[in-house]
GUKOLMAR-51550 format. One line per 5 residues: number of its first residue (from 1); their letters; for each residue x, y, z of C-alpha. Coordinates in Angstrom, 3 decimals. Layout:
NUM) a) X:Y:Z; ...
//
This chain:
1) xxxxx) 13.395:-97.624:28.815; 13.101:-99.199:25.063; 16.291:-102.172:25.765; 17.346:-103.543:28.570; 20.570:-106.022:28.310
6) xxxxx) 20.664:-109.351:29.935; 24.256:-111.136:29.637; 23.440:-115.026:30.582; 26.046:-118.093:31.623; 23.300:-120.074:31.644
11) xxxxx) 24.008:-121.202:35.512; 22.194:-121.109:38.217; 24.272:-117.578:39.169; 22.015:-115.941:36.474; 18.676:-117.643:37.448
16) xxxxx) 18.039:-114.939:39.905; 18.785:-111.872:37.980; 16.849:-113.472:34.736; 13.869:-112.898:37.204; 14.790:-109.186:37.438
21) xxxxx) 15.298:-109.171:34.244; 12.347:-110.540:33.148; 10.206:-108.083:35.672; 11.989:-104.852:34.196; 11.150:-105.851:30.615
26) xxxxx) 7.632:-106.558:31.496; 7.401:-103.334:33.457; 9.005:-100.954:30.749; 7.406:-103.293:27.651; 10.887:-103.215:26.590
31) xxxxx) 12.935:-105.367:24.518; 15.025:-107.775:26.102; 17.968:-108.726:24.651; 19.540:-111.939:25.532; 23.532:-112.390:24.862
36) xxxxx) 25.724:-114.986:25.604; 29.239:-114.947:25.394; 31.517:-117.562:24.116; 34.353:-118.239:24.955; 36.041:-121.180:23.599
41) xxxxx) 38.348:-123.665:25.285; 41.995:-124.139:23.867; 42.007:-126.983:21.700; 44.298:-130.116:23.643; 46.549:-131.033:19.987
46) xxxxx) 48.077:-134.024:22.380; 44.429:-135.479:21.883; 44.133:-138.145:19.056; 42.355:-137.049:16.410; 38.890:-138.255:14.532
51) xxxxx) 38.592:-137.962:10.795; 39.686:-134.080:9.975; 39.527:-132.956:13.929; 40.990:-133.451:16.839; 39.158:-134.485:19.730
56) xxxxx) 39.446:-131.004:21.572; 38.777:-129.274:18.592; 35.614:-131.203:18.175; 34.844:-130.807:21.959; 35.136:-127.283:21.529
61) xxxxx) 32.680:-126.885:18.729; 30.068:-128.742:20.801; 30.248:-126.549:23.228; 29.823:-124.009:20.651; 26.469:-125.563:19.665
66) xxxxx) 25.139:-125.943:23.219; 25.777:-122.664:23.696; 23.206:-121.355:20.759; 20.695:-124.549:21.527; 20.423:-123.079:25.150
71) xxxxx) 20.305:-119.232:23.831; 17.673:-120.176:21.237; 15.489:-122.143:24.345; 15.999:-119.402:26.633; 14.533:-116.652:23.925
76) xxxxx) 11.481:-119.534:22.941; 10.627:-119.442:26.871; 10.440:-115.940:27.367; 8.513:-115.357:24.126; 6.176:-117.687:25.408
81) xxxxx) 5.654:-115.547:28.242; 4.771:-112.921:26.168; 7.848:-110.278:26.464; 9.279:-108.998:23.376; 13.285:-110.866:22.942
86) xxxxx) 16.222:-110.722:20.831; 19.446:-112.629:20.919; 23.261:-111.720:20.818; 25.901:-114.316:20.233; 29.537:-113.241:21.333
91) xxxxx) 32.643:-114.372:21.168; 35.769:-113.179:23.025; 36.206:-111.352:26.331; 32.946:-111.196:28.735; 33.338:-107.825:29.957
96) xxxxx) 34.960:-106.506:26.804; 31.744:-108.286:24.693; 28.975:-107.197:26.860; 30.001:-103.307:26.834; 30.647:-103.427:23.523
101) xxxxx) 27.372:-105.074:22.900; 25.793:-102.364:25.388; 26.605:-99.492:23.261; 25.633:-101.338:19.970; 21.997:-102.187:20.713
106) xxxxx) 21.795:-98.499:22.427; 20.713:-100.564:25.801; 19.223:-98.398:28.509; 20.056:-100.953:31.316; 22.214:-104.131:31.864
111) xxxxx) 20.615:-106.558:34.501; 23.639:-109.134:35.719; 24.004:-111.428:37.784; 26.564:-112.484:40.738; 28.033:-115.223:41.395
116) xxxxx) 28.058:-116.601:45.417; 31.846:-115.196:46.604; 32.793:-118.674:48.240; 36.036:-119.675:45.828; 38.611:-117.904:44.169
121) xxxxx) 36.921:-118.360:40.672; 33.849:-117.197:41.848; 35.310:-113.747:42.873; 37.157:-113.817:39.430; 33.637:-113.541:37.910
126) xxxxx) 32.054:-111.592:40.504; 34.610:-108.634:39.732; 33.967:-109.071:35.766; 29.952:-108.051:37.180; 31.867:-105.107:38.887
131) xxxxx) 34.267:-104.003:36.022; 30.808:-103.960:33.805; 29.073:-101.930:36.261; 31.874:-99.187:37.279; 32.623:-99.026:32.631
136) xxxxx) 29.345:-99.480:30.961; 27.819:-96.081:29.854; 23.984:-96.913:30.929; 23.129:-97.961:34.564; 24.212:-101.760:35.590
141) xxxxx) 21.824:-103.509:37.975; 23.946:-106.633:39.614; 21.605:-109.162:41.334; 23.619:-111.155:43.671; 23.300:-115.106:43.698
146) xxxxx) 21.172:-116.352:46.523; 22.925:-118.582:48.918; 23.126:-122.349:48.472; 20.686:-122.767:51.515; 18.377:-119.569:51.405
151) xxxxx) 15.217:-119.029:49.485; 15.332:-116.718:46.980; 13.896:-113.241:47.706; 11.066:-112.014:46.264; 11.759:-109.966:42.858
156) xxxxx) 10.261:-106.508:44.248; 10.809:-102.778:44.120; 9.360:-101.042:47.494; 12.188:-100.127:49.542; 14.814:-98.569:47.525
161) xxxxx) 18.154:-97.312:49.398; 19.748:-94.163:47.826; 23.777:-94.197:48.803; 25.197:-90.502:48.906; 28.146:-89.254:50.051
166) xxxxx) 27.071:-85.769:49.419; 29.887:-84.733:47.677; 29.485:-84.345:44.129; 26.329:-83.209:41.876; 24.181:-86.404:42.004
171) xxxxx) 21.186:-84.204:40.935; 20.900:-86.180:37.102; 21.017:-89.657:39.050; 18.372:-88.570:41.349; 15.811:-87.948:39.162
176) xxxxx) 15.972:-91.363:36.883; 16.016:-93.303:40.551; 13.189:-91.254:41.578; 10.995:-92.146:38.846; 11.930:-95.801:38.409
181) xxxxx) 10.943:-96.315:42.178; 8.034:-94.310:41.635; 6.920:-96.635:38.354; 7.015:-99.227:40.540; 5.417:-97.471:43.580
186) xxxxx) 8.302:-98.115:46.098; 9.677:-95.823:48.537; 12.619:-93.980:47.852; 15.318:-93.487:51.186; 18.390:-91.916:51.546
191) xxxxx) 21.789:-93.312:53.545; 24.956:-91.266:53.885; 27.340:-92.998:56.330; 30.091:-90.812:58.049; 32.893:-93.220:58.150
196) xxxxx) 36.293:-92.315:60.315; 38.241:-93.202:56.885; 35.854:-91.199:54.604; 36.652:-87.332:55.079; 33.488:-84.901:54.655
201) xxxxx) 35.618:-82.321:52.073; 32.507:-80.205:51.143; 29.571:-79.046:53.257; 26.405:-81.439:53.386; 23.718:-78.759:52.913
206) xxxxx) 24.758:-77.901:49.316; 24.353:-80.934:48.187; 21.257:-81.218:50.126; 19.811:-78.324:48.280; 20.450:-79.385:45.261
211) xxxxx) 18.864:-82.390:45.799; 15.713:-80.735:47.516; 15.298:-78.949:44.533; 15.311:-82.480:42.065; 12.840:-84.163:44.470
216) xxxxx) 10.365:-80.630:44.527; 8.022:-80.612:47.077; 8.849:-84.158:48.351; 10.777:-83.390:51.594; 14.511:-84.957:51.458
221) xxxxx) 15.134:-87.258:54.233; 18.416:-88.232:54.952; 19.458:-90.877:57.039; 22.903:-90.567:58.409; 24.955:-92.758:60.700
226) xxxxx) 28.129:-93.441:61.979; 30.865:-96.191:61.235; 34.674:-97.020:60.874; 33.934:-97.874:57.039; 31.598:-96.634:54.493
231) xxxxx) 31.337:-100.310:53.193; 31.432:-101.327:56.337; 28.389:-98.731:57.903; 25.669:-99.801:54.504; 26.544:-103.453:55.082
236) xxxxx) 25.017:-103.254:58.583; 22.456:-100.797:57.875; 21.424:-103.539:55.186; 21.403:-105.974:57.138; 19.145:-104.274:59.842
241) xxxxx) 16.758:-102.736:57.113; 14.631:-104.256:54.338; 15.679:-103.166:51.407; 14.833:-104.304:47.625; 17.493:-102.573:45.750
246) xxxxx) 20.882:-100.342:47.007; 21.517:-97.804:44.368; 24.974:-96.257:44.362; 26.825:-93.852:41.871; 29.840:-94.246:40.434
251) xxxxx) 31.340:-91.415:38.056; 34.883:-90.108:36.309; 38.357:-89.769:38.237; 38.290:-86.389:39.539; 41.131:-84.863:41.631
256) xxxxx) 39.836:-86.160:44.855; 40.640:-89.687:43.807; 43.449:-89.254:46.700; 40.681:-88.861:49.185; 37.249:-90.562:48.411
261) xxxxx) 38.002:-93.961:48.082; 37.653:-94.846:44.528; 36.630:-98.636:45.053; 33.506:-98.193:47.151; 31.230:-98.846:44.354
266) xxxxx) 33.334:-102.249:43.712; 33.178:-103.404:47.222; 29.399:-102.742:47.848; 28.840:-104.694:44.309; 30.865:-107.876:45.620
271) xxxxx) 29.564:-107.888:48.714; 26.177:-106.805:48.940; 23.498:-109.692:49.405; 20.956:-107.515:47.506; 20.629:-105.909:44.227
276) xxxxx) 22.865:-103.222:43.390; 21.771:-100.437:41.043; 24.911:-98.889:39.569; 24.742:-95.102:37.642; 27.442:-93.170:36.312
281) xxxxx) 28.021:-89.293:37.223; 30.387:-87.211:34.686; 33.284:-85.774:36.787; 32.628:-82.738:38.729; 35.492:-80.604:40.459
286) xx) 33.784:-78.421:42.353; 29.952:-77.929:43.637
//
């Protein structure tokens, strides 16, 4: 892992994931690259102008300028803290900026963070965090906000939660969560809920195989249980286990888009109160 992406609002939403951010660079002795996107207000041309400018023209280029003083004393901090930083200034579309940023710098991860879900806005931006994680082509890792009144957790990878569905070939996705738990010496567990609205279309031991076969002579573990909702079913298995980070998979429409319910990944990202680790599977048709 040589870049790791960290798109920053510069609110206390992104506070937590900087921390994550800020651990994987360290970790990895990777380059972090800071970006912030702008995007600028619509000037108000009813406003009375000063010299040249109106006065929301001129508002907007402060803003502007806040924007890079706060991007420059973000990158001075963390140099001073001895990781390795580079800034990206944006303007246009969030989503649209940071993918497209993504795939110039090459980035190997994008760490994001979540806003809290308690207002309409805030699940306006927590579904940009989504659309970036489901369309970005390296993994997304979406740190949720902490709650106004609860401590933040500690940033830590020991328990790691492995989502499967066993039905596709998760094989390639296995093996780069395997050894990013194992560089940070965490435990590595595996969750497939049986949900009444979640049909099993292929046989479970397949899959199993195949993944016996990434993890070698580790033996495969798999804990299953039993809910009305696959959302629903890892929400309370969360919430009854520690856990440090949920990873989940995400990959291509395939043709049983009609059957596996194509907005899991979405839903877990909105609502989970711990990190999500998002990585992206090429379609597969059949086992």
């Amino acid at each position: 892992m040589k870049t790791i992406l960290f798109p920053t609002d510069f609110t206390s939403s992104a506070s937590m994931a900087l921390q994550w951010a800020k651990t994987f660079a360290a970790k990895y002795k990777a380059t972090l690259v800071l970006l912030h996107v702008h995007q600028p207000p619509l000037p108000d041309t009813t406003l009375p102008t000063v010299g040249d400018l109106g006065v929301g023209v001129a508002a907007a280029y402060d803003l502007e300028q806040i924007g890079h003083q706060q991007l420059d004393h973000l990158a001075g901090q963390l140099r001073a803290e001895g990781l390795t930083i580079d800034t990206e200034w944006r303007m246009g579309g969030i989503e649209d900026e940071i993918l497209s940023t993504a795939r110039d710098r090459n980035a190997d991860l994008i760490i994001t963070g979540r806003h809290n879900m308690s207002t309409f806005f805030d699940w306006l931006a927590g579904s940009a965090a989504t659309d970036v994680a489901l369309d970005a082509s390296c993994p997304v890792l979406v740190v949720p906000a902490p709650d106004e009144h609860e401590s933040p957790k500690p940033v830590q990878v020991n328990e790691v939660i492995f989502a499967t569905q066993l039905e596709f070939d998760e094989r390639a996705i296995l093996q780069q969560a395997t050894q990013l738990t194992a560089d940070f010496g965490g435990r590595l567990h595996f969750l497939k809920v049986n949900a009444d609205n979640q049909p099993d279309v292929f046989d479970d031991e397949q899959f199993k195989q195949q993944l016996q076969r990434t993890l070698g002579s580790d033996p495969l573990r798999v804990n299953l249980i039993h809910a009305r909702t696959v959302t629903g079913g890892l929400s309370d298995y969360l919430t009854k286990h520690e856990a440090d980070i949920l990873v989940m998979t995400t990959r291509e429409r395939g043709f049983l888009d009609g059957l596996l319910n194509p907005s899991l990944t979405k839903r877990m990202v909105l609502q989970a109160h711990l990190p999500v680790l998002v990585y992206h599977s090429a379609k597969v048709e059949t086992p």
